[in-house]
Each structure stands twice: as structure tokens, then as C-alpha cells.
C-alpha positions in Angstrom: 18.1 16.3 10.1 15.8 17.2 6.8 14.3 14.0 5.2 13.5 14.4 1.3 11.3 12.3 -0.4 9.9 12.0 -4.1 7.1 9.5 -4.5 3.2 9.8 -5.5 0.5 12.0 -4.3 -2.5 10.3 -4.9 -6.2 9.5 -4.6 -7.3 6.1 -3.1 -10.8 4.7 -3.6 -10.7 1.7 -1.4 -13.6 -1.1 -0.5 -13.1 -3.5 2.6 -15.6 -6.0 4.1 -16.9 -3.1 6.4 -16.6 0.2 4.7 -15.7 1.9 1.6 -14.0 5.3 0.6 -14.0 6.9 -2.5 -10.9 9.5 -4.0 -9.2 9.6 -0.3 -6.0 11.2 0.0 -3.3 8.7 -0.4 0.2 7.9 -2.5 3.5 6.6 -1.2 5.0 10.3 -0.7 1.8 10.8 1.3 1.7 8.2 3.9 5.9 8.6 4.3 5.7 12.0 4.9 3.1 11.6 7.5 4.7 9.4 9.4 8.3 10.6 9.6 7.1 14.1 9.9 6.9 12.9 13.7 10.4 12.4 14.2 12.0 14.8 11.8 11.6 17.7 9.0 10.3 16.6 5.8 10.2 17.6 2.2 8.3 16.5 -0.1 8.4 16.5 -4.3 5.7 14.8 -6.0 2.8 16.0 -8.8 -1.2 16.5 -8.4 -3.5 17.2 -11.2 -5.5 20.4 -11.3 -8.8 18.3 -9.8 -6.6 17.6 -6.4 -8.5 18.6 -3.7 -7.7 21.8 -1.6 -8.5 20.1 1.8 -5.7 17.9 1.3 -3.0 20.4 0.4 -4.7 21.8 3.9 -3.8 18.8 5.2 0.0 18.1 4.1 0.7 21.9 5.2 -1.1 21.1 8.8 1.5 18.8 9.5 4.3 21.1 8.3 5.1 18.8 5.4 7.4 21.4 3.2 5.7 20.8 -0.2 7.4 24.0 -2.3 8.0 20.5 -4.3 4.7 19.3 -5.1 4.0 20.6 -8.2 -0.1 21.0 -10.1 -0.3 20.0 -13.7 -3.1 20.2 -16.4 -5.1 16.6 -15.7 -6.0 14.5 -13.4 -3.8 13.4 -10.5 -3.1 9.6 -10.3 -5.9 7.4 -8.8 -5.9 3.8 -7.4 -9.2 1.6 -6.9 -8.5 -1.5 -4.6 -10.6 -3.8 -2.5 -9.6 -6.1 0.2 -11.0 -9.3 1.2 -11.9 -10.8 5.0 -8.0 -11.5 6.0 -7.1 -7.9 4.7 -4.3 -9.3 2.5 -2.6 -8.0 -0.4 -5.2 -5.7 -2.2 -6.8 -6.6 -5.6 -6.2 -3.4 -7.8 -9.6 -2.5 -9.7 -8.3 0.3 -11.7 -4.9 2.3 -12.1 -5.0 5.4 -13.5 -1.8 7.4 -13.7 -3.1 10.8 -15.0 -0.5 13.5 -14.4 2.3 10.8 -12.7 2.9 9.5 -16.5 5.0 11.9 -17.2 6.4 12.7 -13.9 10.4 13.7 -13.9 11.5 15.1 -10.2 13.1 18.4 -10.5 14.5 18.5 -7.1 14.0 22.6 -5.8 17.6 23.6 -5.3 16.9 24.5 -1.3 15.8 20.8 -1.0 19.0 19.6 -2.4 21.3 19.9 0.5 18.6 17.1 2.1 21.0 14.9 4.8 18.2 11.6 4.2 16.7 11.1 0.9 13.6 8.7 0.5 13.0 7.4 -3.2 9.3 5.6 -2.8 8.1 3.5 -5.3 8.5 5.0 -8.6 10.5 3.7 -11.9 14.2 3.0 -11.1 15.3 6.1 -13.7 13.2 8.0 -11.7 15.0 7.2 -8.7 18.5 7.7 -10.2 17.4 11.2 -11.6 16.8 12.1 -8.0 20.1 11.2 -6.9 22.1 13.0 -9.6 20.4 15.8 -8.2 21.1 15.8 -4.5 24.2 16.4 -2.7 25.9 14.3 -0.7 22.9 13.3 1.5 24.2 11.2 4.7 21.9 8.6 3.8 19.7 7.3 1.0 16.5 4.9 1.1 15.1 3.3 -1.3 11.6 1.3 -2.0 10.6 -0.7 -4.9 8.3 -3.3 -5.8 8.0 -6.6 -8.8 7.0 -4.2 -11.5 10.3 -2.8 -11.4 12.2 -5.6 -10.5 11.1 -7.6 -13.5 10.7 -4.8 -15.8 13.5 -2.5 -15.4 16.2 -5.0 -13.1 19.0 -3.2 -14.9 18.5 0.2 -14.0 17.0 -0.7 -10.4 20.5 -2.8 -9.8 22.4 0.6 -11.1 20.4 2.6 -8.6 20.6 0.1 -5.5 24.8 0.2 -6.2 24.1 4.2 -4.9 21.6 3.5 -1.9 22.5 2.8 1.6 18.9 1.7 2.5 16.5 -0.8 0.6 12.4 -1.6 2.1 10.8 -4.4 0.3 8.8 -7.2 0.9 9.7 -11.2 1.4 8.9 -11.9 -2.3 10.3 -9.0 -3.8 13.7 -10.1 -2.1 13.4 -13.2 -3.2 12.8 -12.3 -7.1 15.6 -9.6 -6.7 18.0 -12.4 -5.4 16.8 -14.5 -7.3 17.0 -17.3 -4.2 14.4 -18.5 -2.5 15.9 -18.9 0.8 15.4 -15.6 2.5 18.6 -15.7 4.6 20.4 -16.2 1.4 18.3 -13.6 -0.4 19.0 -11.4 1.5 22.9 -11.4 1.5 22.8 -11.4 -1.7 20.8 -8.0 -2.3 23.0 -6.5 -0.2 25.9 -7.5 -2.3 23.9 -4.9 -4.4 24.9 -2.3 -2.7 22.8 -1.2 0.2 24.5 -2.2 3.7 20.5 -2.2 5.3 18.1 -4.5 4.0 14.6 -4.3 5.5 11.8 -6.8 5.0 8.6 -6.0 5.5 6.5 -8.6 6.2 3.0 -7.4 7.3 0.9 -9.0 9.6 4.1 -10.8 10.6 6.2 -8.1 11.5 10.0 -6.8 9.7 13.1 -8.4 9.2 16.1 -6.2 9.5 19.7 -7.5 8.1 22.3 -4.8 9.2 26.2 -4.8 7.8 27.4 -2.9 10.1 29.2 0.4 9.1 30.9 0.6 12.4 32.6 -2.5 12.1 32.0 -4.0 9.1 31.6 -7.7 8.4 28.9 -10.1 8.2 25.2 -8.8 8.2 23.4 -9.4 11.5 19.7 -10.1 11.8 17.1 -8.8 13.5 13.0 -9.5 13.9 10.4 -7.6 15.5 6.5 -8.5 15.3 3.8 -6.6 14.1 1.9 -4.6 17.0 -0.9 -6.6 17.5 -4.4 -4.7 17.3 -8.1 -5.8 18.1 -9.2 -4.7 14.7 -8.0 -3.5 11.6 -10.0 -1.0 9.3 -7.2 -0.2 6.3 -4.1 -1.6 5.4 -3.4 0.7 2.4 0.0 2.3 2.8 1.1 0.7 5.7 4.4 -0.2 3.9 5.1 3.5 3.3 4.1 4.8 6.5 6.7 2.0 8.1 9.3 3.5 5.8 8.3 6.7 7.0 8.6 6.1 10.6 11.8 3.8 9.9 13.7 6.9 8.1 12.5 9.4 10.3 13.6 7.9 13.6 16.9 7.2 11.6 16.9 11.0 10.6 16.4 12.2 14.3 19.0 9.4 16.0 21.4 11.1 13.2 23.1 8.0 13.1 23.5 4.4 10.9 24.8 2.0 14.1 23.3 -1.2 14.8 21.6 0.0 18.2 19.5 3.2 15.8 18.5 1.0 12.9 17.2 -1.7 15.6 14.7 1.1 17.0 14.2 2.2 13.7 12.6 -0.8 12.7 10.5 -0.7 16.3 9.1 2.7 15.1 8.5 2.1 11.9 5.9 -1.1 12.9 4.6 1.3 15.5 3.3 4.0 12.9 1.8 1.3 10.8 0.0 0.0 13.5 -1.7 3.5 13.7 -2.0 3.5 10.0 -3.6 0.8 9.5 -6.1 1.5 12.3 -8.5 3.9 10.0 -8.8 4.7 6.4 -6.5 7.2 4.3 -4.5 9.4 7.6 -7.1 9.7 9.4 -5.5 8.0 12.5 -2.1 8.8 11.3 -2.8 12.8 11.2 -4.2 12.9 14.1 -1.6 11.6 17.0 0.5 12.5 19.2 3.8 11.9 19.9 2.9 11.1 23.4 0.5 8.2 21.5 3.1 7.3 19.5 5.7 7.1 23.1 2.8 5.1 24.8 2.9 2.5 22.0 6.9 2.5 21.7 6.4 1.8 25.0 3.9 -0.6 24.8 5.7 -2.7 22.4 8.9 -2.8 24.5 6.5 -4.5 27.3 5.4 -7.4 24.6 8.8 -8.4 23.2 11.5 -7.8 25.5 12.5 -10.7 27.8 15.2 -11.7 30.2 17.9 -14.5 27.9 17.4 -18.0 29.1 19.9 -20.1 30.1 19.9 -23.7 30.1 21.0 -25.0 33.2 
């Protein structure tokens, strides 16, 4: 099944302890699409300015990325500057500047419209619901978001999580939604928002995935998987997006919503991070396979599965 997504295209300059990068291909739309363009078709709708480089529209279209929605304006594209410290936590943002994404409005290409799984990244909540006015009918819809918007437009992120069947954010960002600070009870409440799949992504310490069935209906059932635990890490910069996109695209090539798919869905989606996160920018992500990606699906089955105990 196709997977649509709208979200940026940018360029990253990026500083760890070790090495630094400047004005590497990056952007929420960027690391999804790589990632879920594993599992299933994607398209993607975004805007570059006239200074992106031509090596990375190389690049989107070497991984059969459909980008007849990526659109080149007059300007600069949208750059982040970031560094990280020694335990690779949250990044400290030097500079933001938006260039052409400012004044970003998705126009949806009508062949992309008929889209069965629709990804809305981390852009303004408006955003978002302008995409969804202009899709049809997709079998599923995801959503991402992040403080900015829940503090600064909570209205019109609430109207668009009332039309999504899929929300990705982070243990604070539920919490601040909810308004709770339990998590358990955060995260009920968000999905009395609207979306019947809640996933929290927790970094370093893995996902949390509440689940109301559709199947059955009911009460929301949890479930937790760890992080894939590497020897080293080089990059953590879109690891959250490239979960998403390995979350939605295994959902997009299961075809289904039941318990069992978004269970493994949450299993691939920490799987392709782990790659991410392994170099700067995609240059781990671009280049596996999906027999790498099998070997570590694999790999992680090995580390967490285990026989139930009984207590005799």
C-alpha cells in the first residue's frame, strides 16, 4: 500500500563529541521516507529552496522515493544547526532558519491523493489538517508533533488528532498534551483525543505502544520494546522520524491495524533507528538491505523474547 507523507526537507549542520557535518541532507520527510521506503511505496510532498543540492534529489530518487511533490522555491531551503553533548541526549539547537518552509502550504498532487497511509511529520497543526482535507479516504492516518505545537496551537492540534488514527510523540510531549503526569494515565487520556494508537517514543529506552483495539474494542492494551542496543552511537538526529518511518511502513505492507501488526510495527520501527542512528545524515540508513534490516529483526527477537514464568 502507498504511504504519503508531507513534512520538511532539510539541511542539518550537526556537531557531536567526535565529528561534525555541515548542510547534510536531513528533515522529518527525509528520514520517514527513507525508512519506510523499505517496506512499502512512498510519496513524498515537501519544499527545497533553489540552493538544495542536486546530489540529494539524486539521492531521494535512488531510493524510489516518488517526489513529483517536492516542490523548489526562490530562497533558501530550511536549515537546522545542533550539537550534542557526551550522552547524545536531546540536541541543543544553535540556529533555525526556516527559509522557504515559512510559507509552506501542502498542495497534495491529485495522483498522490488516493494515498491508503498518510504520514503528517512535524509541521504546524493547520498544516496538518490542510493535508487531510485533501486526501481521500486513506485507510489510515499518522500523525507526529512536538511542545511547540502543543503549547502554541493546542486547539487546532486537538481538531486534527479528532481525524488521526495514529499519534508518535515523546514521554513529555504526552504528558503536556494530557496534561497528567502519570504516563499510564496520559496516555488514555490522548487517546480520548481521537487516535486509537498511541506510540511513545522514548529513545535510548525503547517505545511504548498503547493499542485500542479496532478488532474488538475496549480498553487500550500496552506494549514495551527496548531500544536495540549498539556498541557506539555516531548521530541521533532523526531517529524519531526514521522510527515513524519504519513503524508506518511495516503497518502499510502488513495492510492491517490488529494488535499482532502494530506490535511488530513498533519492533521495526526501533530497528531502523538503530541503523539511523549508527552514522550521520542517511548514510547508514541509504545504504542497507533488507536482508540487514531481517538480520536485525531477527536479532532483536533473540534479545527480548522469553519463555512466561510460572511461579510454582
Amino acid at each position: 500500500m502507498n504511504i504519503l507523507v508531507v513534512g520538511s526537507v532539510a539541511l542539518d549542520t550537526i556537531a557531536t563529541p567526535d565529528k561534525s557535518v555541515k548542510r547534510a541532507l536531513g528533515g522529518s520527510a527525509t528520514y520517514f521516507s527513507t525508512a519506510a521506503r523499505y517496506f512499502a511505496p512512498v510519496r513524498l510532498v515537501g519544499v527545497v529552496g533553489n540552493d538544495f543540492p542536486e546530489e540529494h534529489v539524486k539521492f531521494l530518487k535512488s531510493r524510489d522515493i516518488d517526489i513529483k511533490g517536492l516542490t523548489t522555491e526562490t530562497g533558501p531551503t530550511f536549515h537546522w544547526q545542533g550539537e550534542y553533548g557526551p550522552d547524545f541526549g536531546d540536541a541543543r539547537t544553535i540556529d533555525t532558519q526556516l527559509g522557504v518552509f515559512a510559507d509552506f502550504h501542502p498542495v497534495i498532487p491529485e495522483q498522490f491523493r488516493d494515498s491508503q497511509f498518510v504520514f503528517l511529520a512535524n509541521i504546524d497543526p493547520e498544516l496538518q489538517l490542510e493535508v487531510l482535507e485533501q486526501v481521500n479516504d486513506p485507510l489510515v492516518t499518522a500523525l507526529d508533533t512536538m511542545n511547540y505545537w502543543i503549547t502554541g496551537k493546542p486547539e487546532a492540534l486537538k481538531k486534527t488528532l479528532a481525524k488521526v488514527d495514529i499519534l508518535l510523540i515523546n514521554e513529555t510531549e504526552a504528558q503536556m498534551l494530557a496534561g497528567i503526569d502519570n504516563l499510564f494515565q496520559a496516555a488514555q487520556a490522548v487517546m480520548d483525543m481521537g487516535p486509537g494508537t498511541l506510540v511513545i517514543k522514548r529513545g535510548g529506552s525503547g517505545a511504548l505502544l498503547f493499542h485500542r483495539p479496532y478488532e474488538s474494542g475496549g480498553e487500550p492494551g500496552l506494549f514495551s520494546v527496548p531500544a536495540f542496543l549498539l556498541d557506539k552511537i555516531s548521530d541521533p538526529t532523526g531517529a524519531g522520524d526514521t522510527f515513524a518511518g519504519g513503524f508506518v511502513g511495516y503497518l502499510a505492507s502488513a495492510g492491517s491495524l490488529n494488535s499482532e501488526s502494530v506490535r511488530q510495527a513498533v519492533v521495526a520501527g526501533s530497528v531502523m533507528a538503530s541503523f539511523n542512528v549508527q552514522s550521520f545524515s542517511l548514510e547508514r540508513l541509504g545504504s542497507i538491505s533488507r536482508n540487514d534490516i531481517q538480520k536485525r529483526l531477527d536479532e532483536f527477537a533473540a534479545r527480548t523474547s522469553f519463555k512466561p514464568i510460572k511461579i510454582e
